[in-house]
C-alpha positions in Angstrom: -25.1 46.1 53.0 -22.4 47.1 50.5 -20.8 44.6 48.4 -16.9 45.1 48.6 -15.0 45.7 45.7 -13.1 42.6 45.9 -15.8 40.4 46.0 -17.5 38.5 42.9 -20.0 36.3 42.2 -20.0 33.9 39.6 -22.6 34.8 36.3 -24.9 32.5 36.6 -23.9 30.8 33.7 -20.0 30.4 34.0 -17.5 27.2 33.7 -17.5 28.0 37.6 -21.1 27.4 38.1 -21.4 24.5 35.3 -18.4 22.6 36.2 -19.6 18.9 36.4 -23.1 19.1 35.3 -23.9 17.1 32.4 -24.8 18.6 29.1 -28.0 17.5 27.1 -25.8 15.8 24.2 -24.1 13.6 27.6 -27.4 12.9 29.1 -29.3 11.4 25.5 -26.3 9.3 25.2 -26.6 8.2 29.3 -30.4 6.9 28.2 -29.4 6.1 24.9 -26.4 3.2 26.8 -29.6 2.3 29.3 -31.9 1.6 26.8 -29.5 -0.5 24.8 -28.3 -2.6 27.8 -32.2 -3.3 28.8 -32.6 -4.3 25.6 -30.0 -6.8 25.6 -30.1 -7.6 28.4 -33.9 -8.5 28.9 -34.4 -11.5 26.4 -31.7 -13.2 28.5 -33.1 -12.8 31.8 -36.5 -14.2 29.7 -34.4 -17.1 28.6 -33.3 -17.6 32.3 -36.9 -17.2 34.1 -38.0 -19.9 31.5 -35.1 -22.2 32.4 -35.4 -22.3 35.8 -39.4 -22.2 35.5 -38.3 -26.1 33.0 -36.0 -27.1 35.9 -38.6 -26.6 38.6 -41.6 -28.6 36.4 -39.4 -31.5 35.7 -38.6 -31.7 39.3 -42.3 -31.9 39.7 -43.0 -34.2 37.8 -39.9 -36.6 38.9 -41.4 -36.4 42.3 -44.6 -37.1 40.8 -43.0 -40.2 39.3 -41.6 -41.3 42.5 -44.8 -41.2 44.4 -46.7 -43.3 42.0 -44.0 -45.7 42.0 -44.9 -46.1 45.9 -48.3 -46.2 45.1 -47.6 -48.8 42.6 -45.8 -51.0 45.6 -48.9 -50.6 47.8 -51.5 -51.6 45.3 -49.6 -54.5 44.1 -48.3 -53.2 41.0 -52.0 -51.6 39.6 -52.1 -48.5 38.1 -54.8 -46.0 39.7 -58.3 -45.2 37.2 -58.5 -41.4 36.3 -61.6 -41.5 37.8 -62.3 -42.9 41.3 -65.9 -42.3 42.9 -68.4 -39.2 43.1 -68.8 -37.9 46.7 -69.8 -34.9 48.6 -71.6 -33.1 45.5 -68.1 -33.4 43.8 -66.0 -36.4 42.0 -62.7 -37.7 43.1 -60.2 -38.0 40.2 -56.7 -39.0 40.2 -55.5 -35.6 41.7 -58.3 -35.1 44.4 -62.2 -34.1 44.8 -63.4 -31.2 42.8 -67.0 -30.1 43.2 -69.5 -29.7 40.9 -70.8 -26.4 40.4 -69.8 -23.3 38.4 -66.0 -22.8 36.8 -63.7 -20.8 39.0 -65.5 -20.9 42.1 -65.6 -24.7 42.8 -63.9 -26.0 46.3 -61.0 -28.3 45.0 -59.3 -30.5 47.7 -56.3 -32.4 46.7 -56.0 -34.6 50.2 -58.3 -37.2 48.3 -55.8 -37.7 45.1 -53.8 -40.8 44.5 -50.8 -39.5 45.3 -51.7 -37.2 48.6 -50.1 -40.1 51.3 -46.7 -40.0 49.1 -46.5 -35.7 48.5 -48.3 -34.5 51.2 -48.6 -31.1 49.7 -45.4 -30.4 48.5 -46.7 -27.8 45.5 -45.6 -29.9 42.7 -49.1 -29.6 42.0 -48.5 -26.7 40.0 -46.1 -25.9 37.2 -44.7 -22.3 36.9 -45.1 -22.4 33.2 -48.7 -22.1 33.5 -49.3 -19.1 33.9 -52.4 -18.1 35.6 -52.8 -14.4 35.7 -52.7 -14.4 31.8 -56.4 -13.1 30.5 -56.7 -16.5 28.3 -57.0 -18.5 31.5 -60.0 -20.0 32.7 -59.5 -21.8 36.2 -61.4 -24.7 37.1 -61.7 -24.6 40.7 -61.5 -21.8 43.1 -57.9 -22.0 43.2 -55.0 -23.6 41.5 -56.0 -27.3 41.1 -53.3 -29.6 39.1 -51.2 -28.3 36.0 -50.7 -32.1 35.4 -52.0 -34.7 32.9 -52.3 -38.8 33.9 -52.1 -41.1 30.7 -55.5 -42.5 30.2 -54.4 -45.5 28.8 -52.6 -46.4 32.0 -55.9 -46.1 34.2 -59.1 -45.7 32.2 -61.7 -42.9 33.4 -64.3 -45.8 34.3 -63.6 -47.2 38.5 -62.7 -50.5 38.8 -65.0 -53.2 39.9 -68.2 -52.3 37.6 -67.7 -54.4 35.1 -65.2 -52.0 33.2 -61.5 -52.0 31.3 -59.8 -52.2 34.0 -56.3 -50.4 35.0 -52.8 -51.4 33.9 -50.4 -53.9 35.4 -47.3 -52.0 35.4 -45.0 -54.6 36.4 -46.3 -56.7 32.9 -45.4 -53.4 30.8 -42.4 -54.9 28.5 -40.9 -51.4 27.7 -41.7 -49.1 30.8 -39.2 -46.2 29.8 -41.4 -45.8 26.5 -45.0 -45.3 28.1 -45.7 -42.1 29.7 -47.4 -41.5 33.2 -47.6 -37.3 33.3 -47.4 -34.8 31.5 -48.2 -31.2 31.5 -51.4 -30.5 30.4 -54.2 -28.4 29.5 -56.9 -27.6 27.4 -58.6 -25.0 24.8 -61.9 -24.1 26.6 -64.7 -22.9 24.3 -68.0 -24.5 26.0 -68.1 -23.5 29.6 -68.4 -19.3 30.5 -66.5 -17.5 30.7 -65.0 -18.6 27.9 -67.1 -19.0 24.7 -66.5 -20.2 20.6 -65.6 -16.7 19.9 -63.9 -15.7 23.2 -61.6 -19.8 23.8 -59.5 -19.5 27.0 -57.2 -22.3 28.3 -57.7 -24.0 31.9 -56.5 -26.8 33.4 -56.6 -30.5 32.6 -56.1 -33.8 33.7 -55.5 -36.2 31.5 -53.9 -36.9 28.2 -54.8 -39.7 25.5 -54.9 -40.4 21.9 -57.6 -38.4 20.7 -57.8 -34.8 22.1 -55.1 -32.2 21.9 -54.6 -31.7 25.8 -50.5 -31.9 27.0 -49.5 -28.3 26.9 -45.9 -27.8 25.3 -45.5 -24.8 27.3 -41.4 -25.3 27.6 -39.4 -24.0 24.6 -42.3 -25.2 23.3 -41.8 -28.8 24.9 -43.6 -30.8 27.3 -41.9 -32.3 30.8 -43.0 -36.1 30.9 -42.2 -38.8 33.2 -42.3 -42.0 32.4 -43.3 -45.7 34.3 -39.7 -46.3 34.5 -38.9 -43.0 36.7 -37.4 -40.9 33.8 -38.4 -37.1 33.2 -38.5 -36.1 29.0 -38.8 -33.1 27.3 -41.6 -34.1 24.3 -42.8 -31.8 21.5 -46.0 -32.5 19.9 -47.2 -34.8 17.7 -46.9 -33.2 13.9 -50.3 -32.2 12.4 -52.2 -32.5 16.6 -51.7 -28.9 17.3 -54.6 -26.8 18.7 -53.3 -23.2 18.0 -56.4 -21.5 19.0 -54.8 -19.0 21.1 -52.1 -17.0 20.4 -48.5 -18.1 22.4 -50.0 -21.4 23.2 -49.0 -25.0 22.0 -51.0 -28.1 22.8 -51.2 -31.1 21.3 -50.9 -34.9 21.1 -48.1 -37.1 22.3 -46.6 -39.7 19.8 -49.0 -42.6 20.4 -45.6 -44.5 20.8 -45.4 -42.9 24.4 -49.0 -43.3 25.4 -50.3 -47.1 24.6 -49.0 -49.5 27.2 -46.5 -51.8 25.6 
Protein backbone atom coordinates (compact mmCIF):
# COMPACT_ATOMS: atom_id res chain seq x y z
CA UNK A 1 0.00 0.00 0.00
CA UNK A 2 1.22 3.55 -0.85
CA UNK A 3 2.14 5.82 1.74
CA UNK A 4 0.38 9.28 1.11
CA UNK A 5 2.27 12.20 0.75
CA UNK A 6 0.93 13.80 3.77
CA UNK A 7 1.88 11.27 5.94
CA UNK A 8 5.23 11.10 8.14
CA UNK A 9 6.75 9.14 10.44
CA UNK A 10 8.87 10.20 13.01
CA UNK A 11 13.04 9.29 12.50
CA UNK A 12 13.57 7.05 14.77
CA UNK A 13 15.62 9.23 16.72
CA UNK A 14 13.65 12.52 16.96
CA UNK A 15 12.59 14.90 20.10
CA UNK A 16 9.10 13.24 19.08
CA UNK A 17 10.19 9.78 19.68
CA UNK A 18 12.61 10.71 22.76
CA UNK A 19 10.32 13.01 24.59
CA UNK A 20 10.39 11.74 28.25
CA UNK A 21 12.93 9.13 28.26
CA UNK A 22 15.67 9.54 30.44
CA UNK A 23 19.21 10.25 29.22
CA UNK A 24 22.28 8.15 30.52
CA UNK A 25 23.74 11.41 32.40
CA UNK A 26 19.78 11.41 34.33
CA UNK A 27 19.82 7.73 34.99
CA UNK A 28 23.80 7.60 36.84
CA UNK A 29 22.58 10.43 38.85
CA UNK A 30 18.92 8.42 39.67
CA UNK A 31 21.45 5.39 41.11
CA UNK A 32 23.89 7.73 42.17
CA UNK A 33 20.71 9.59 44.83
CA UNK A 34 19.73 5.63 45.59
CA UNK A 35 22.93 4.54 46.55
CA UNK A 36 23.52 7.63 48.77
CA UNK A 37 20.18 7.37 50.59
CA UNK A 38 20.90 3.41 51.24
CA UNK A 39 23.85 4.37 52.56
CA UNK A 40 22.46 6.73 54.92
CA UNK A 41 19.94 5.39 55.58
CA UNK A 42 21.07 1.79 56.48
CA UNK A 43 23.31 2.35 59.68
CA UNK A 44 20.12 3.90 61.16
CA UNK A 45 17.76 1.21 60.51
CA UNK A 46 20.99 -0.97 62.13
CA UNK A 47 20.84 1.37 65.10
CA UNK A 48 17.04 0.78 65.32
CA UNK A 49 16.99 -3.34 64.82
CA UNK A 50 19.61 -3.23 67.75
CA UNK A 51 17.33 -1.04 69.88
CA UNK A 52 14.42 -2.71 69.76
CA UNK A 53 16.45 -6.20 69.76
CA UNK A 54 17.89 -4.16 73.86
CA UNK A 55 14.19 -3.40 74.54
CA UNK A 56 12.94 -6.87 73.84
CA UNK A 57 16.03 -8.62 76.15
CA UNK A 58 15.46 -6.37 78.98
CA UNK A 59 11.86 -7.29 78.96
CA UNK A 60 13.06 -10.73 79.12
CA UNK A 61 14.98 -10.61 81.67
CA UNK A 62 12.35 -8.28 83.89
CA UNK A 63 10.03 -11.13 83.40
CA UNK A 64 12.73 -13.36 84.38
CA UNK A 65 13.05 -11.29 87.54
CA UNK A 66 9.51 -11.41 88.25
CA UNK A 67 9.17 -15.18 88.14
CA UNK A 68 12.01 -15.87 90.43
CA UNK A 69 10.63 -13.44 92.79
CA UNK A 70 7.47 -15.89 92.90
CA UNK A 71 9.70 -18.67 93.18
CA UNK A 72 11.38 -17.01 95.89
CA UNK A 73 7.78 -16.68 97.81
CA UNK A 74 7.15 -20.36 97.34
CA UNK A 75 10.38 -21.69 98.55
CA UNK A 76 10.46 -19.50 101.56
CA UNK A 77 12.80 -16.93 100.45
CA UNK A 78 15.75 -19.66 99.06
CA UNK A 79 17.43 -19.05 96.13
CA UNK A 80 17.37 -22.22 93.58
CA UNK A 81 21.17 -24.23 93.03
CA UNK A 82 22.36 -24.03 89.28
CA UNK A 83 22.35 -27.45 89.38
CA UNK A 84 19.41 -29.57 90.48
CA UNK A 85 19.51 -33.54 89.83
CA UNK A 86 20.73 -35.86 86.84
CA UNK A 87 17.68 -37.71 85.29
CA UNK A 88 16.69 -39.43 82.09
CA UNK A 89 20.36 -39.72 80.62
CA UNK A 90 20.34 -35.83 81.01
CA UNK A 91 20.87 -33.21 84.04
CA UNK A 92 18.41 -30.71 85.18
CA UNK A 93 19.84 -27.20 85.61
CA UNK A 94 18.26 -24.07 86.59
CA UNK A 95 16.67 -23.53 83.00
CA UNK A 96 15.44 -27.23 82.37
CA UNK A 97 16.88 -30.89 81.41
CA UNK A 98 19.46 -31.10 78.72
CA UNK A 99 20.65 -34.50 77.70
CA UNK A 100 23.88 -35.83 77.57
CA UNK A 101 25.20 -36.71 74.37
CA UNK A 102 26.83 -34.90 71.33
CA UNK A 103 26.60 -30.78 70.91
CA UNK A 104 23.80 -29.64 68.69
CA UNK A 105 21.84 -32.62 68.57
CA UNK A 106 20.94 -33.01 72.29
CA UNK A 107 16.96 -33.00 73.27
CA UNK A 108 16.64 -29.82 75.61
CA UNK A 109 13.31 -29.48 77.58
CA UNK A 110 12.74 -26.40 79.43
CA UNK A 111 9.33 -27.61 81.41
CA UNK A 112 11.79 -28.98 84.17
CA UNK A 113 13.59 -25.34 84.90
CA UNK A 114 12.97 -23.35 87.97
CA UNK A 115 11.09 -20.95 86.53
CA UNK A 116 8.71 -23.12 84.01
CA UNK A 117 5.36 -22.86 86.64
CA UNK A 118 5.91 -18.87 86.67
CA UNK A 119 6.70 -18.38 82.40
CA UNK A 120 5.07 -21.13 81.01
CA UNK A 121 6.94 -20.74 77.73
CA UNK A 122 6.65 -17.34 77.04
CA UNK A 123 10.07 -17.20 74.77
CA UNK A 124 11.96 -14.98 77.04
CA UNK A 125 14.19 -17.87 76.86
CA UNK A 126 15.87 -16.38 74.09
CA UNK A 127 17.41 -13.00 73.48
CA UNK A 128 17.40 -11.62 69.92
CA UNK A 129 20.90 -10.38 70.27
CA UNK A 130 22.25 -13.72 70.01
CA UNK A 131 22.42 -14.43 67.02
CA UNK A 132 22.22 -17.99 65.96
CA UNK A 133 22.63 -18.26 62.31
CA UNK A 134 26.04 -16.52 62.63
CA UNK A 135 28.95 -19.27 61.51
CA UNK A 136 30.79 -18.66 65.04
CA UNK A 137 27.92 -20.30 66.80
CA UNK A 138 27.95 -23.62 68.28
CA UNK A 139 24.46 -24.64 69.78
CA UNK A 140 24.25 -26.72 72.66
CA UNK A 141 21.17 -28.59 72.31
CA UNK A 142 19.15 -29.41 69.29
CA UNK A 143 17.46 -26.18 69.38
CA UNK A 144 17.64 -22.83 71.04
CA UNK A 145 18.10 -23.66 74.80
CA UNK A 146 18.61 -20.40 77.17
CA UNK A 147 20.52 -17.20 76.09
CA UNK A 148 20.56 -16.47 79.88
CA UNK A 149 23.15 -16.64 82.74
CA UNK A 150 22.11 -17.37 86.74
CA UNK A 151 24.63 -15.83 89.26
CA UNK A 152 26.44 -18.66 90.77
CA UNK A 153 26.95 -17.13 93.83
CA UNK A 154 23.24 -16.92 94.44
CA UNK A 155 22.75 -20.82 94.09
CA UNK A 156 25.94 -22.80 93.96
CA UNK A 157 26.26 -25.69 91.15
CA UNK A 158 26.26 -28.47 94.01
CA UNK A 159 22.13 -29.62 95.03
CA UNK A 160 21.18 -28.97 98.28
CA UNK A 161 20.95 -31.61 100.89
CA UNK A 162 24.48 -33.44 100.32
CA UNK A 163 26.38 -31.95 102.52
CA UNK A 164 27.14 -28.88 100.23
CA UNK A 165 27.28 -24.74 100.33
CA UNK A 166 24.08 -24.38 100.31
CA UNK A 167 21.85 -21.55 98.35
CA UNK A 168 21.26 -17.97 99.34
CA UNK A 169 18.69 -16.41 101.63
CA UNK A 170 17.47 -13.69 99.68
CA UNK A 171 15.43 -11.99 102.08
CA UNK A 172 18.89 -11.75 104.48
CA UNK A 173 20.69 -9.91 101.36
CA UNK A 174 21.33 -6.34 102.93
CA UNK A 175 21.74 -4.54 99.51
CA UNK A 176 19.41 -6.58 97.01
CA UNK A 177 19.47 -3.88 94.17
CA UNK A 178 23.41 -4.41 93.98
CA UNK A 179 23.57 -8.31 93.53
CA UNK A 180 22.69 -9.64 90.15
CA UNK A 181 20.32 -12.69 89.34
CA UNK A 182 20.66 -12.83 85.15
CA UNK A 183 22.42 -11.86 82.81
CA UNK A 184 23.03 -12.57 79.20
CA UNK A 185 25.44 -14.91 78.68
CA UNK A 186 27.71 -17.05 76.72
CA UNK A 187 30.76 -18.63 76.23
CA UNK A 188 34.03 -18.95 73.89
CA UNK A 189 33.88 -22.71 72.92
CA UNK A 190 37.34 -24.21 71.91
CA UNK A 191 37.04 -27.97 73.46
CA UNK A 192 33.96 -29.62 72.19
CA UNK A 193 33.58 -30.16 67.96
CA UNK A 194 32.77 -28.57 66.15
CA UNK A 195 34.50 -25.96 67.34
CA UNK A 196 38.32 -26.48 68.09
CA UNK A 197 41.67 -24.22 69.54
CA UNK A 198 42.11 -23.08 66.10
CA UNK A 199 38.56 -22.92 64.87
CA UNK A 200 36.67 -21.15 68.85
CA UNK A 201 32.94 -20.65 68.18
CA UNK A 202 30.50 -19.21 70.80
CA UNK A 203 27.35 -21.16 72.31
CA UNK A 204 25.23 -20.76 74.94
CA UNK A 205 25.78 -20.60 78.63
CA UNK A 206 24.24 -20.65 81.91
CA UNK A 207 25.82 -19.21 84.41
CA UNK A 208 28.00 -16.32 85.31
CA UNK A 209 30.64 -15.96 88.37
CA UNK A 210 33.87 -14.52 89.30
CA UNK A 211 36.17 -16.43 87.54
CA UNK A 212 35.35 -17.23 83.77
CA UNK A 213 34.60 -14.63 81.19
CA UNK A 214 30.89 -15.91 80.36
CA UNK A 215 28.03 -12.63 80.35
CA UNK A 216 28.01 -11.70 76.76
CA UNK A 217 27.95 -7.71 76.25
CA UNK A 218 26.23 -8.19 73.17
CA UNK A 219 24.08 -4.66 73.52
CA UNK A 220 26.06 -1.50 72.45
CA UNK A 221 28.40 -3.60 73.76
CA UNK A 222 26.48 -3.88 77.27
CA UNK A 223 24.87 -6.61 79.11
CA UNK A 224 20.88 -6.50 80.29
CA UNK A 225 21.00 -7.63 84.02
CA UNK A 226 18.34 -7.91 86.54
CA UNK A 227 18.83 -7.68 89.82
CA UNK A 228 17.29 -9.47 93.37
CA UNK A 229 15.48 -6.29 93.83
CA UNK A 230 13.45 -6.51 90.34
CA UNK A 231 15.53 -3.91 88.44
CA UNK A 232 16.87 -4.47 84.77
CA UNK A 233 20.73 -2.81 84.12
CA UNK A 234 22.63 -2.27 81.21
CA UNK A 235 26.50 -3.52 82.56
CA UNK A 236 29.70 -3.36 80.47
CA UNK A 237 32.47 -5.58 81.43
CA UNK A 238 34.80 -5.73 83.89
CA UNK A 239 38.18 -3.75 82.61
CA UNK A 240 41.07 -6.25 81.76
CA UNK A 241 38.06 -9.74 81.77
CA UNK A 242 37.50 -9.54 78.20
CA UNK A 243 37.71 -12.71 76.07
CA UNK A 244 38.02 -11.19 72.43
CA UNK A 245 38.58 -14.47 70.71
CA UNK A 246 36.26 -13.87 68.03
CA UNK A 247 35.86 -11.06 66.02
CA UNK A 248 32.48 -8.71 66.93
CA UNK A 249 32.06 -10.44 70.13
CA UNK A 250 32.51 -9.10 73.80
CA UNK A 251 32.33 -11.28 76.93
CA UNK A 252 33.56 -10.84 80.01
CA UNK A 253 33.26 -10.54 83.82
CA UNK A 254 30.80 -8.54 85.80
CA UNK A 255 32.22 -6.19 88.55
CA UNK A 256 32.43 -8.61 91.46
CA UNK A 257 30.51 -5.73 93.24
CA UNK A 258 27.29 -7.07 91.43
CA UNK A 259 27.96 -10.75 91.84
CA UNK A 260 28.88 -11.66 95.69
CA UNK A 261 25.81 -11.63 97.86
CA UNK A 262 26.00 -8.71 100.22
Amino acid sequence: MKRSPNQTTAPPFSPQRAAGAFTLVELLMVIGIIALLTGLLTPALSRSRAAAQTIRCISNVRQMGVATRMYWDENGGRAFPEGITRTNGGQVYWFGWLQDGAEGTREFDVRAGRLWPYLQGRGVETCPGLNRSNPQFKSKARGAAYGYGYNLNLGPRDPEGMGRTPSVLIDRLANPSTVAVFADCAQVNDFQAPASPERPMLEEFYFFETTYPTVHFRHGPQAAVVFVDGHVGRETAERGSEDRRLAGQVLGRLSRDLLIPQ
